[in-house]
SELUMVEX-978684 format. One record per residue (C-alpha): x, y, z; residue in one letter; residue number from 0. Coordinates in Angstrom, 3 decimals. Example, Ala and Ser with C-alpha at 12.3 -4.5 7.8 and 13.67 -1.06 7.14 Angstrom:
east, north, up, code, pos
12.300, -4.500, 7.800, a, 0
13.670, -1.060, 7.140, s, 1
***
This chain:
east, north, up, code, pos
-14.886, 43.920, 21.858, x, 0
-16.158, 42.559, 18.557, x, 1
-14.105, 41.472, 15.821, x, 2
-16.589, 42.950, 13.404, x, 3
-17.485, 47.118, 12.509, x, 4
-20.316, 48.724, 13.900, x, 5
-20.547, 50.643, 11.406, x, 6
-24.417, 50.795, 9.803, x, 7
-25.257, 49.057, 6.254, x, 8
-25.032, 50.399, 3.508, x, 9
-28.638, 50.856, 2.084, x, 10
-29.690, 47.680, -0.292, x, 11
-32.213, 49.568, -1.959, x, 12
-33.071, 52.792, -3.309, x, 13
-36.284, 55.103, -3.318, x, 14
-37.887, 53.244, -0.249, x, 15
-40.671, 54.649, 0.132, x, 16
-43.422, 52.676, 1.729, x, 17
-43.142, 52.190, 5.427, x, 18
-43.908, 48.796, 5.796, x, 19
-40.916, 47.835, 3.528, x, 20
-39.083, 50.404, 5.615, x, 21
-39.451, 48.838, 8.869, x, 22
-39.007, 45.620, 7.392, x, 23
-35.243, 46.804, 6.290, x, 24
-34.915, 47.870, 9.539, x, 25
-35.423, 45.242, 11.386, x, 26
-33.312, 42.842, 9.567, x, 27
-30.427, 45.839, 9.485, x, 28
-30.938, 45.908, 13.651, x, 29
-31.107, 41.707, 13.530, x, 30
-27.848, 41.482, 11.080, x, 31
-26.175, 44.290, 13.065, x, 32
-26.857, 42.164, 16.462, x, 33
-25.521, 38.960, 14.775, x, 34
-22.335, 40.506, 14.184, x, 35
-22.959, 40.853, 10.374, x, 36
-22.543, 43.881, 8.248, x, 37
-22.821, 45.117, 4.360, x, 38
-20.598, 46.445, 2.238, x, 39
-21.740, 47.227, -1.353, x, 40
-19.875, 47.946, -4.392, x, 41
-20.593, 50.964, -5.492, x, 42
-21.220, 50.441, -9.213, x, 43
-23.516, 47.610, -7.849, x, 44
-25.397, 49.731, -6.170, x, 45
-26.027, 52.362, -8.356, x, 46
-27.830, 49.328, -10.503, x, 47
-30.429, 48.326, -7.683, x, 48
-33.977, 48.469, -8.103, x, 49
-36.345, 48.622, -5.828, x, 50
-38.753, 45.333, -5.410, x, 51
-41.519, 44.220, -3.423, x, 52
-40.666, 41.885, -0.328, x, 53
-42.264, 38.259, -0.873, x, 54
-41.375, 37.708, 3.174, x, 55
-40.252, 38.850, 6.316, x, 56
-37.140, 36.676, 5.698, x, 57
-36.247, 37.605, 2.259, x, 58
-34.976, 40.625, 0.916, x, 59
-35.327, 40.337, -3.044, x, 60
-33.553, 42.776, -4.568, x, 61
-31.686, 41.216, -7.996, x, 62
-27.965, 42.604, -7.025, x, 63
-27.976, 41.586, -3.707, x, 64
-25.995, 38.568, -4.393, x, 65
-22.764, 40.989, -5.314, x, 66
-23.523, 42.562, -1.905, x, 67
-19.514, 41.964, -0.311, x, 68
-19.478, 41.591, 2.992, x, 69
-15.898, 42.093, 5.288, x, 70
-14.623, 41.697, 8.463, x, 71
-12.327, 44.183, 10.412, x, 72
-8.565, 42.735, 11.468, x, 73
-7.482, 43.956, 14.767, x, 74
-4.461, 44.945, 12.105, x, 75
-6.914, 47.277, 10.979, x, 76
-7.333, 46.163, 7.155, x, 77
-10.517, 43.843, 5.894, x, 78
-11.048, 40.416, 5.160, x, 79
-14.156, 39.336, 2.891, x, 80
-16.286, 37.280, 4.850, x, 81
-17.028, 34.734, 2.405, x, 82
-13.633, 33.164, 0.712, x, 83
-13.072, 30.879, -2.124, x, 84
-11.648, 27.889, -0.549, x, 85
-9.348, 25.245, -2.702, x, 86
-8.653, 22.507, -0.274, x, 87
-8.333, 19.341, -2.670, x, 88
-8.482, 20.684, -6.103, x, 89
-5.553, 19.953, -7.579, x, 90
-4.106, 21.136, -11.178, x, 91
-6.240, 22.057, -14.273, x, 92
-9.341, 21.760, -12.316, x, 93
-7.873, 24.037, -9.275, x, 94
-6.958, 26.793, -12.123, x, 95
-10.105, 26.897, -13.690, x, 96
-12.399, 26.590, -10.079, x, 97
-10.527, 29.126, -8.666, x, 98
-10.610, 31.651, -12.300, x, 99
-14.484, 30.531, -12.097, x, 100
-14.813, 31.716, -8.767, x, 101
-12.568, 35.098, -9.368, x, 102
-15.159, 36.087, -11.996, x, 103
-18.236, 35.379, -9.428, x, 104
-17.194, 37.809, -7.476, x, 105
-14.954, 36.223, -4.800, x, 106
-12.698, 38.455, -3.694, x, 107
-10.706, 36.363, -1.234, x, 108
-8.563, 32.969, -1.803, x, 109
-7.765, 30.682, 0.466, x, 110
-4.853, 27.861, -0.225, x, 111
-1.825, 26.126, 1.653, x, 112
1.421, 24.341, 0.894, x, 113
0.156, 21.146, 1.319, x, 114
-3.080, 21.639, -0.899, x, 115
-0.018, 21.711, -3.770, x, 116
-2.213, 23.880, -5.822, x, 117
-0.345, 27.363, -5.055, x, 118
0.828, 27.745, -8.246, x, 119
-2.869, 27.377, -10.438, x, 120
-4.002, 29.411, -7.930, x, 121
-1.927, 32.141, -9.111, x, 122
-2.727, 31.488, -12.491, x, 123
-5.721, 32.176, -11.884, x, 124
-5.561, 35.387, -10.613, x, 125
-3.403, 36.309, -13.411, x, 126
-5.940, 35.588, -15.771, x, 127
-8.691, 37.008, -13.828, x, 128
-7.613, 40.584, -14.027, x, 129
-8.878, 41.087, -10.622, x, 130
-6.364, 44.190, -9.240, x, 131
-4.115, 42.805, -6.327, x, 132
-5.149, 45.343, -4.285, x, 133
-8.822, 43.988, -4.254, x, 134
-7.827, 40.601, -3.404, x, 135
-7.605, 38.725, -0.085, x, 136
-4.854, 36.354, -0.447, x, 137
-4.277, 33.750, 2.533, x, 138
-2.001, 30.451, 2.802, x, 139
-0.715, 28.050, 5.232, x, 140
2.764, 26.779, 6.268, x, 141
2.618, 22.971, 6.470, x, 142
3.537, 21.372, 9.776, x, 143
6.505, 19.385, 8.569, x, 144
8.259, 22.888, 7.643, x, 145
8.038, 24.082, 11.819, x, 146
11.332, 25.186, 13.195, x, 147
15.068, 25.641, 12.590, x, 148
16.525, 23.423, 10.064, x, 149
19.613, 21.465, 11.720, x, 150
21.729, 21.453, 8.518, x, 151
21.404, 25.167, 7.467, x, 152
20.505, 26.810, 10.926, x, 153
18.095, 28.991, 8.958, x, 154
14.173, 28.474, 9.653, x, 155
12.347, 26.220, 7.653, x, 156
9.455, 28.401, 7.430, x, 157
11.429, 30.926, 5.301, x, 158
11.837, 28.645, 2.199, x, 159
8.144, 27.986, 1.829, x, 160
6.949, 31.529, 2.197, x, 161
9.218, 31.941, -0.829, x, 162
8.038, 29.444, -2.329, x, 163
4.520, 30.079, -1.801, x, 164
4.967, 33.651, -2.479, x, 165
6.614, 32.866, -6.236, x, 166
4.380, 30.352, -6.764, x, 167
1.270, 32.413, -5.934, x, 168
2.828, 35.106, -7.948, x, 169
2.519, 38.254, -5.571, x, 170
4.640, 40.040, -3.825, x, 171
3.172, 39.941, -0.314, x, 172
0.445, 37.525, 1.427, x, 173
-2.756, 39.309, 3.352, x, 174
-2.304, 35.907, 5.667, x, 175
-0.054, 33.389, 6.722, x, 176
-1.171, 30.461, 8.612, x, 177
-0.168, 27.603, 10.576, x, 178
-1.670, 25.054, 9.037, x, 179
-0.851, 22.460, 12.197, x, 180
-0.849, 22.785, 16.104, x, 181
1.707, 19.365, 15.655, x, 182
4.328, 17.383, 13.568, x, 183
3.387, 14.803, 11.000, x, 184
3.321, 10.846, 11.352, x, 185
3.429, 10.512, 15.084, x, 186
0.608, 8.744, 16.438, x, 187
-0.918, 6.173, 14.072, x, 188
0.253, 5.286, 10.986, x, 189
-0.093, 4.492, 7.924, x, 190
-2.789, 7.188, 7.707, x, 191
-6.742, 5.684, 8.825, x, 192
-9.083, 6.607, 6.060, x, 193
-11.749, 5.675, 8.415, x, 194
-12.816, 5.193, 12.327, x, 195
-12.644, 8.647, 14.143, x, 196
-14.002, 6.712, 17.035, x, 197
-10.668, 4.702, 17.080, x, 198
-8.410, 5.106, 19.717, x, 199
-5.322, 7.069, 19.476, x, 200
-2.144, 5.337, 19.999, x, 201
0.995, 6.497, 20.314, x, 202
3.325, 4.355, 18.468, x, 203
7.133, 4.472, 19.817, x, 204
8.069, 3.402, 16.402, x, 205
6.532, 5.925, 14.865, x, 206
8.902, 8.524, 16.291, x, 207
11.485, 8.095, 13.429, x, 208
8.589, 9.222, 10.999, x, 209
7.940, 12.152, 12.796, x, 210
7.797, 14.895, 10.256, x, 211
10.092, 17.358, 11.310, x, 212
12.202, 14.891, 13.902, x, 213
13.349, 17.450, 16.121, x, 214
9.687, 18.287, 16.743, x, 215
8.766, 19.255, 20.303, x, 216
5.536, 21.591, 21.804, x, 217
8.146, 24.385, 22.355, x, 218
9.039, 24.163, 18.247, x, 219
4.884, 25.767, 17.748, x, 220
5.297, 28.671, 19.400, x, 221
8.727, 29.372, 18.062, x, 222
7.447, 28.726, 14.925, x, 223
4.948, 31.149, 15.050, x, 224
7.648, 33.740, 16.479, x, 225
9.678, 33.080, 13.293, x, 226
6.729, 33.627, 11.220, x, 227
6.432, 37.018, 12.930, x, 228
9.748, 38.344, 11.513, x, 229
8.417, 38.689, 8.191, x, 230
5.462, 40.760, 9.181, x, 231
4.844, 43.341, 7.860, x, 232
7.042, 43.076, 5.108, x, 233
6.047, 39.641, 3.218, x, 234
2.997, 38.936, 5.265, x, 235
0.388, 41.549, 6.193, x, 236
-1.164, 39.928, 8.846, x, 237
-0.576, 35.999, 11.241, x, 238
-3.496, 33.154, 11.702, x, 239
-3.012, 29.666, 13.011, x, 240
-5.443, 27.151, 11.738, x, 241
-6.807, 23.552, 13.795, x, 242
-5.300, 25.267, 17.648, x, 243
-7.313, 24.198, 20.347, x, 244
-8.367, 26.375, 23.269, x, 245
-5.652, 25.470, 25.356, x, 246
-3.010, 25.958, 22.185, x, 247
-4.910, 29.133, 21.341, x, 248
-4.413, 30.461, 25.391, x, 249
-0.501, 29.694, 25.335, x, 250
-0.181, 30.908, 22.079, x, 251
-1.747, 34.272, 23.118, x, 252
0.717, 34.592, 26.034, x, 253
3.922, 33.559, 24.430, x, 254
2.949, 36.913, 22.212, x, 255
2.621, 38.989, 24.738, x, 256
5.678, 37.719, 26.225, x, 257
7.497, 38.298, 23.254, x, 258
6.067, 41.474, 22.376, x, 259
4.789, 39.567, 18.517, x, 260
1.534, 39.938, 16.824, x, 261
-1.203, 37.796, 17.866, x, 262
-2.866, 35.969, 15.402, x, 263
-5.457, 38.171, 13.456, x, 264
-7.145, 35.101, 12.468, x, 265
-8.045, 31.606, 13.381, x, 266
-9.294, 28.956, 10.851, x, 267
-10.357, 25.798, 12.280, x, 268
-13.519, 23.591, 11.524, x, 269
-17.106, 24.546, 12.272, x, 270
-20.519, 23.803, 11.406, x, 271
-23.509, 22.775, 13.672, x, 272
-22.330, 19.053, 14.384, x, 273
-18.937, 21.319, 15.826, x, 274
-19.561, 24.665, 16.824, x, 275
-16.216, 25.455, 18.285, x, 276
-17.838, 27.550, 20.896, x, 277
-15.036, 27.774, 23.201, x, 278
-12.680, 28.810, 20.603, x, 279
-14.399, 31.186, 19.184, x, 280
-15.109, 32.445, 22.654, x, 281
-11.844, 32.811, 23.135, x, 282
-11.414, 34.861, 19.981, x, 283
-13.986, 36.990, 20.546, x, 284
-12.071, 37.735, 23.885, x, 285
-9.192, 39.214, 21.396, x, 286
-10.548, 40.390, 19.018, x, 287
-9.615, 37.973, 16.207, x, 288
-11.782, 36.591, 13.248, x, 289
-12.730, 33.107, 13.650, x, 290
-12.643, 31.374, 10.174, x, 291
-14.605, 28.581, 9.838, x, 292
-13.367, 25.542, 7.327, x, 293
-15.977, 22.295, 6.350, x, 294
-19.088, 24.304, 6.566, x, 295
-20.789, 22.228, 4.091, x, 296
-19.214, 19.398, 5.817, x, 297
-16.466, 18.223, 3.806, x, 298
-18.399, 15.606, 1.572, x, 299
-17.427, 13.635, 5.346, x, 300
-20.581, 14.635, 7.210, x, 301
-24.329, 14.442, 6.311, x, 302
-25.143, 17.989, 6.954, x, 303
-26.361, 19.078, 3.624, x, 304
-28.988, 15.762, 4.016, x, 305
-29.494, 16.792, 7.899, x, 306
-33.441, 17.360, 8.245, x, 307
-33.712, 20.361, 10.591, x, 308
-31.446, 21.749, 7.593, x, 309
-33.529, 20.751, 4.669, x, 310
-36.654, 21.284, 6.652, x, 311
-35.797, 25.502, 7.388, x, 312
-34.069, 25.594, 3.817, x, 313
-37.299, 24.351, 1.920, x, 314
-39.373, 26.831, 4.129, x, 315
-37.129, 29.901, 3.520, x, 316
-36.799, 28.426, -0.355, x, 317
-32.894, 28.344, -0.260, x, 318
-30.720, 25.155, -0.734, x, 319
-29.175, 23.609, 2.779, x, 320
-25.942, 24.816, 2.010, x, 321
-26.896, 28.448, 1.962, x, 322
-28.655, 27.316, 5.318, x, 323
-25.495, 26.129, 6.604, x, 324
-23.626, 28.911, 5.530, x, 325
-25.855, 31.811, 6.540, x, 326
-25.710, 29.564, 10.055, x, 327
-21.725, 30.884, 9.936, x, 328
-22.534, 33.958, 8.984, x, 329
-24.690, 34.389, 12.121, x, 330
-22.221, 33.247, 13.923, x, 331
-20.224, 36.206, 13.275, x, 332
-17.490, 33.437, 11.764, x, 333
-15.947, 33.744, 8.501, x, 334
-16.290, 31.215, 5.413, x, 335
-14.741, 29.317, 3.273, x, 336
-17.160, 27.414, 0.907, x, 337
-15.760, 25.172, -2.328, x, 338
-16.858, 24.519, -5.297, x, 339
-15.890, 23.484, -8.488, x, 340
-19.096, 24.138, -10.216, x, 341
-20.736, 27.754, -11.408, x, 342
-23.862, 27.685, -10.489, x, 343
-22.337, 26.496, -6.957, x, 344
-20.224, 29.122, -6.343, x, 345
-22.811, 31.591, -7.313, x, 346
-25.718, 30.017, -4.579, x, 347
-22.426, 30.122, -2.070, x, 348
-22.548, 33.941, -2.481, x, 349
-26.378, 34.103, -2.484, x, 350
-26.522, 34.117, 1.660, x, 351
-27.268, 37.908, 2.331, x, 352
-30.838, 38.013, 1.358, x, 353
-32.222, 35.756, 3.907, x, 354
-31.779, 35.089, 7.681, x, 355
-32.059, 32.703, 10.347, x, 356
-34.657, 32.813, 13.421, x, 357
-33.725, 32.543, 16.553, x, 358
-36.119, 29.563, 16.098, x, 359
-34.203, 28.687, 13.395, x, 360
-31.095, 28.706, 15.572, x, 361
-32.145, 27.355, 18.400, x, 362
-33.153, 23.821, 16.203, x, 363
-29.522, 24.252, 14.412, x, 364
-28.096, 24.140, 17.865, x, 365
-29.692, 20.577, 19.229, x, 366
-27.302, 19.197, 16.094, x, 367
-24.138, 19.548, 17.916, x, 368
-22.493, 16.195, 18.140, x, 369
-19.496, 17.399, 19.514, x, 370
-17.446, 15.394, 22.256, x, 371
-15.730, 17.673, 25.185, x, 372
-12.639, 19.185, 23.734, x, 373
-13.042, 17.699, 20.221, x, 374
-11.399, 20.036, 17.758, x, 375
-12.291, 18.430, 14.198, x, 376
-14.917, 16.129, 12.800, x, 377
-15.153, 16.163, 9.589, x, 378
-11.561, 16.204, 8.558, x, 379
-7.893, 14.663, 9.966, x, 380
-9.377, 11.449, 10.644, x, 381
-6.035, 10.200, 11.849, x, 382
-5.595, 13.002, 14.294, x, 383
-9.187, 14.594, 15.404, x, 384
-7.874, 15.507, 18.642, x, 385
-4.982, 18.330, 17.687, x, 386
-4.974, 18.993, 21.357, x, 387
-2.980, 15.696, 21.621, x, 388
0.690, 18.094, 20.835, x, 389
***
């Protein structure tokens, strides 16, 4: 089964009339609807569209279509918006006002973490954005040094930092908790490489004692995932995991159903055409759970925005290569998490519904994968791009 609805569009425009045009929406509806992509449009948005004449087969123009908000369907059975506000790296003043920018844009989904140690401008923001809770996606992630039981209190670490997170956010209840980290901090090389994926991994024995926790073993991931699971539903709406591989992804899955807890309803690792994650996202296709893709764009690490086959399709379709790259995800049937600290950005992040992809398109945009067997990140954790390691 999909993770996505089959249920139809809603109609873009109103008082279609002509046939041509007609067939035109359909066959983009019948395309999107294959790709695993549906619409959802705000009602006072769409009582505001006008009909307009179609410059191309590839373009719907229609002025509101930008405010079009697109979801996904949990296997918990609530929504998550396709296209998220992500905050990885913006830190203080600037992550208040990015994320309040973004809030008034029309983002209607935030996604944070501990370690991003922006939690609490984050909820600032969304104070002072006067968006209602209730029509706000809310996500963050448990850091890897806060896996298991603590030693000294017996209690699980996990429990102070969804506190934490939860007061600093300012809301009562998360739509999604994450792990953020398949293992433990500071094992393998160290001091952190700031460059050289292509390095070997070592393991260094004296590197144990920095291990971040100590006590961490493989066992300590899925039992920290099972701890997580005790405060669903009543904190936490809904579980993810973030950066598991396939194999981490396949035990995780069966230690749920051992344990009778809720499989992950999402997983966030990266993505983009250099790393398509096919096999995880295979995998949750398999159980129904929405893949969220992280680094798009990516990550101010990889050249994909300057990538020719991306420029070339994004000057022919007269879109900027990062709605390329995005709309890429979209037809994917992945979910996003673009970042930006700038207006106008934000605003061309949104702008991805009223175009589409090829197959042509996609079939050039697949030749780009530079992906080694079993790598699981690229662009980011250049320390540890092989998470499969734990």
């Amino acid at each position: 089964m999909e993770t996505f609805d089959e249920k139809p569009m809603v109609d873009l425009k109103r008082g279609i009339g002509d046939t041509k045009s007609a067939r035109k929406k359909q066959k983009l509806e019948e395309e999107m609807k294959k790709e695993g992509c549906e619409l959802e449009l705000d009602e006072k948005v769409a009582a505001g569209c006008k009909t307009e004449p179609e410059p191309s087969e590839n373009v719907l123009s229609n002025s509101k279509v930008e405010k079009v908000s697109p979801t996904l369907l949990l296997h918990t059975g609530a929504r998550i918006p396709t296209v998220q506000f992500g905050t990885y790296k913006l830190k203080g003043v600037e992550s208040f006002e990015a994320t309040l920018s973004a809030l008034q844009q029309g983002y209607k989904g935030i996604d944070t973490a501990t370690c991003y140690d922006n939690e609490k401008q984050v909820g600032e923001a969304i104070a002072a954005s006067g968006v209602r809770r209730e029509d706000l996606f809310v996500q963050t992630k448990l850091w890897r040094s806060y896996s298991g039981i603590d030693p000294k209190t017996k209690k699980p670490r996990c429990d102070t930092w969804l506190r934490k997170s939860l007061k600093l956010l300012g809301i009562g209840k998360l739509d999604l908790w994450l792990m953020h980290w398949p293992g433990p901090g500071r094992h393998l090389n160290y001091p952190p490489v700031k460059m050289g994926m292509e390095r070997p991994k070592q393991v260094k024995p004296e590197n144990a004692t920095r291990m971040a926790p100590l006590d961490w073993t493989p066992a300590m991931r899925l039992e920290t995932y099972g701890l997580m699971a005790k405060h669903v539903p009543e904190s936490v709406s809904a579980l993810g995991v973030c950066n598991f591989s396939p194999r981490q992804l396949k035990e995780l899955l069966a230690y749920c159903t051992e344990n009778n807890l809720p499989r992950p309803a999402v997983v966030q690792n990266e993505c983009h055409p250099y790393l398509p994650a096919r096999e995880v996202r295979a995998i949750c296709r398999e159980n129904r759970i929405v893949f969220q893709a992280y680094a798009s764009l990516g990550a101010g690490m990889l050249p994909l925005l300057q990538e020719p086959t991306v420029t070339s399709i994004a000057t022919r379709l007269a879109v900027s290569p990062g709605q390329v790259l995005l709309r890429w995800g979209l037809q994917q049937g992945v979910a996003l998490l673009p970042k930006s600290c700038k207006t106008e950005r934000q605003q061309e992040n949104l702008k991805v519904w009223h175009f589409s992809l090829s197959t042509e398109d996609l079939a050039l945009m697949d030749k780009l994968d530079k992906s080694e067997e079993n790598q699981n990140t690229m662009a980011g954790w250049l320390r540890e791009h092989d998470p499969d390691f734990y």
